[in-house]
C-alpha positions in Angstrom: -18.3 -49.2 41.7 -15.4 -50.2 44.1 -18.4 -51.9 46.5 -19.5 -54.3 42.7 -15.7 -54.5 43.1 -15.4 -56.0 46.9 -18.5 -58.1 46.2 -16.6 -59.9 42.9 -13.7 -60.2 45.4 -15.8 -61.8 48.2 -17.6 -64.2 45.8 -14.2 -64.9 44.2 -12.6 -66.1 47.3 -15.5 -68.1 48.5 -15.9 -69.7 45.0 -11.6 -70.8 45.1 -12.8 -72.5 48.5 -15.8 -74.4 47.5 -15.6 -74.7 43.9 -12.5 -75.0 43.4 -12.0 -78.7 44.8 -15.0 -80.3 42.5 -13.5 -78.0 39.6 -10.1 -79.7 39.5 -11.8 -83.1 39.2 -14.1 -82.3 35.9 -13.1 -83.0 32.5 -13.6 -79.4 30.8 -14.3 -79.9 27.1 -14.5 -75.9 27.4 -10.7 -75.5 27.1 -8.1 -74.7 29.6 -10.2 -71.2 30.9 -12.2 -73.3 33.1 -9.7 -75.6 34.7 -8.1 -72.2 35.8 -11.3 -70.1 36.7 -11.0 -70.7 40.3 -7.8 -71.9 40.9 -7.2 -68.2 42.2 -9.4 -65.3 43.9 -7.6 -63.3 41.0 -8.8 -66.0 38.3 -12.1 -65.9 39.6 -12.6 -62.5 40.4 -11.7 -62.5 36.5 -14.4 -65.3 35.8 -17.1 -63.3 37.9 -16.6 -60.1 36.1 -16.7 -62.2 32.6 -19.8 -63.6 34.0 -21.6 -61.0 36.1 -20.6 -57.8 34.8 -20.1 -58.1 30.7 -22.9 -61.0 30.7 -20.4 -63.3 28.5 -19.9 -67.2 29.0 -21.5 -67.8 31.6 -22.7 -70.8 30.4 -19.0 -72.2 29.6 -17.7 -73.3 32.7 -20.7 -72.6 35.5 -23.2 -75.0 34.2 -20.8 -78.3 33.9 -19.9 -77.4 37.6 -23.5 -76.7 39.0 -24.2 -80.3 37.0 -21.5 -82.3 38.7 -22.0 -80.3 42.0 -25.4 -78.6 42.1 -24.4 -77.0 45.9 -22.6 -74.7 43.6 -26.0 -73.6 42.0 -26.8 -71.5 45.6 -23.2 -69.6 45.0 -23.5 -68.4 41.0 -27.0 -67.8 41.6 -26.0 -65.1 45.1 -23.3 -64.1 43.1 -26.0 -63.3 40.1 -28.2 -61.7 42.1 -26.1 -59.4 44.4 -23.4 -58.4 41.5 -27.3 -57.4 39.4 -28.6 -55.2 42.5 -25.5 -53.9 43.4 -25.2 -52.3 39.5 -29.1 -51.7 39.5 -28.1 -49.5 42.5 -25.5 -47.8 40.8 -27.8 -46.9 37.7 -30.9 -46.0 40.1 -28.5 -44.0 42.3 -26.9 -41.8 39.2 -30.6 -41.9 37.6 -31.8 -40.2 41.2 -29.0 -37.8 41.2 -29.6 -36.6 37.8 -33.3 -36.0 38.7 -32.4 -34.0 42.0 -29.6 -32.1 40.0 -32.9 -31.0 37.6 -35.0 -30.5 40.3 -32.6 -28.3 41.4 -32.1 -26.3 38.3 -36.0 -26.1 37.8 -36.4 -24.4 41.3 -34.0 -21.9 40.5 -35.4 -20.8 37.6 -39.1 -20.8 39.2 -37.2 -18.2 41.6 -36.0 -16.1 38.7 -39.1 -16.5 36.8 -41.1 -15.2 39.9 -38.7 -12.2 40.6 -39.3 -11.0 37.1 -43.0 -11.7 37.8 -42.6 -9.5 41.2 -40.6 -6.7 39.4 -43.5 -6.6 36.0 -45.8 -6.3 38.6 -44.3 -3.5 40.6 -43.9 -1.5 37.3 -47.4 -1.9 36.1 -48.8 -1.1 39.5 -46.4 2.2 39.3 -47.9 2.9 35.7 -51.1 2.2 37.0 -50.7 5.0 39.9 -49.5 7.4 37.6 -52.5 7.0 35.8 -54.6 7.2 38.4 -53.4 10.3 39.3 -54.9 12.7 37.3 -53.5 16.3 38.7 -49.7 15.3 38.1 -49.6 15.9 42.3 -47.9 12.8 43.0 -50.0 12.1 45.8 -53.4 10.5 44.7 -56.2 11.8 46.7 -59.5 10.0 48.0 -61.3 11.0 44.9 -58.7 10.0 42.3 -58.3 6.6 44.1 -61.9 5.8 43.9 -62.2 6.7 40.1 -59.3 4.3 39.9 -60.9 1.7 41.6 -62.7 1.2 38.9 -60.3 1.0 36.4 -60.3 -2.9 35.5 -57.1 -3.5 35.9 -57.0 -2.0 39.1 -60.0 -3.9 40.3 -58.9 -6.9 38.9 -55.3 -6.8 41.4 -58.0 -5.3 44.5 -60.4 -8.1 43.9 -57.0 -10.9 43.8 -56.4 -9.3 47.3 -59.5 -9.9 48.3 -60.2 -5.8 49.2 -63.2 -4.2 48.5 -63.7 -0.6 47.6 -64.7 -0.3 51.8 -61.6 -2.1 52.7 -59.4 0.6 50.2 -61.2 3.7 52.0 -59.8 2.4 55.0 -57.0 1.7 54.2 -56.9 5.4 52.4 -57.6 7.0 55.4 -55.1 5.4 57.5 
């Protein structure tokens, strides 16, 4: 905001130097406003943000100027176009924020939602053992594991680790 600020300033003191001296000379049908508008960098800083920034009057006193003087045509229109990019900056920047902000948020929940995945998965695979084994030992031996492999649910997490029942005998006997 303060840099939309410096450019109103910068086109307001260039505008007091060069349109200033062709301004004094028109007749202004417009009223007293645009005798004034850039007789000061304060008056024209004041004209510029009329113009530029609230969008109103623009036509009042710019056009009978950039008639007389059309030179002057080069300065409204820079000051146009770099006061209009300058706030499209400040919108896209704030938009941008607001999106990384979100982004943000969304990754942290992915992060919770996967820990709770991590910790479901833990508990079914500890339900799953109990089941499996059968003696209430709390060790599962070599037969109870291979009667469990073929529990689908069992298979189904073996097969999504890519181990067949080979690979868990080997890995049993470890």
């Amino acid at each position: 905001l303060l840099l939309i600020l410096l450019l109103l300033i910068i086109w307001s003191l260039l505008a007091v130097e060069l349109v200033q001296p062709q301004n004094k000379d028109l007749p202004h049908e417009e009223g007293e406003w645009c005798l004034l508008a850039f007789s000061s960098v304060w008056n024209a800083t004041l004209f510029f943000f009329q113009t530029l920034v609230a969008g109103d009057s623009w036509g009042a006193c710019a056009i009978s100027i950039v008639q007389y003087k059309p030179a002057t045509f080069i300065l409204f229109s820079l000051a146009l176009v770099s006061v209009n990019v300058g706030l499209m900056n400040l919108v896209l920047a704030s938009i941008v924020d607001k999106a990384a902000e979100a982004r943000e948020g969304s990754k942290a929940e992915r992060l919770i939602q996967k820990k709770k995945w991590e910790q479901d998965q833990l508990l079914l695979w500890h339900q799953i053992m109990e089941d499996i084994d059968t003696d209430g030992s709390r060790s599962i031996s070599e037969a109870e594991l291979m009667q469990g492999y073929h529990n689908p649910i069992v298979k189904e997490i073996l097969d999504t680790m890519h181990l067949s029942q080979a690979d868990v005998l080997n890995l049993f006997s470890m």
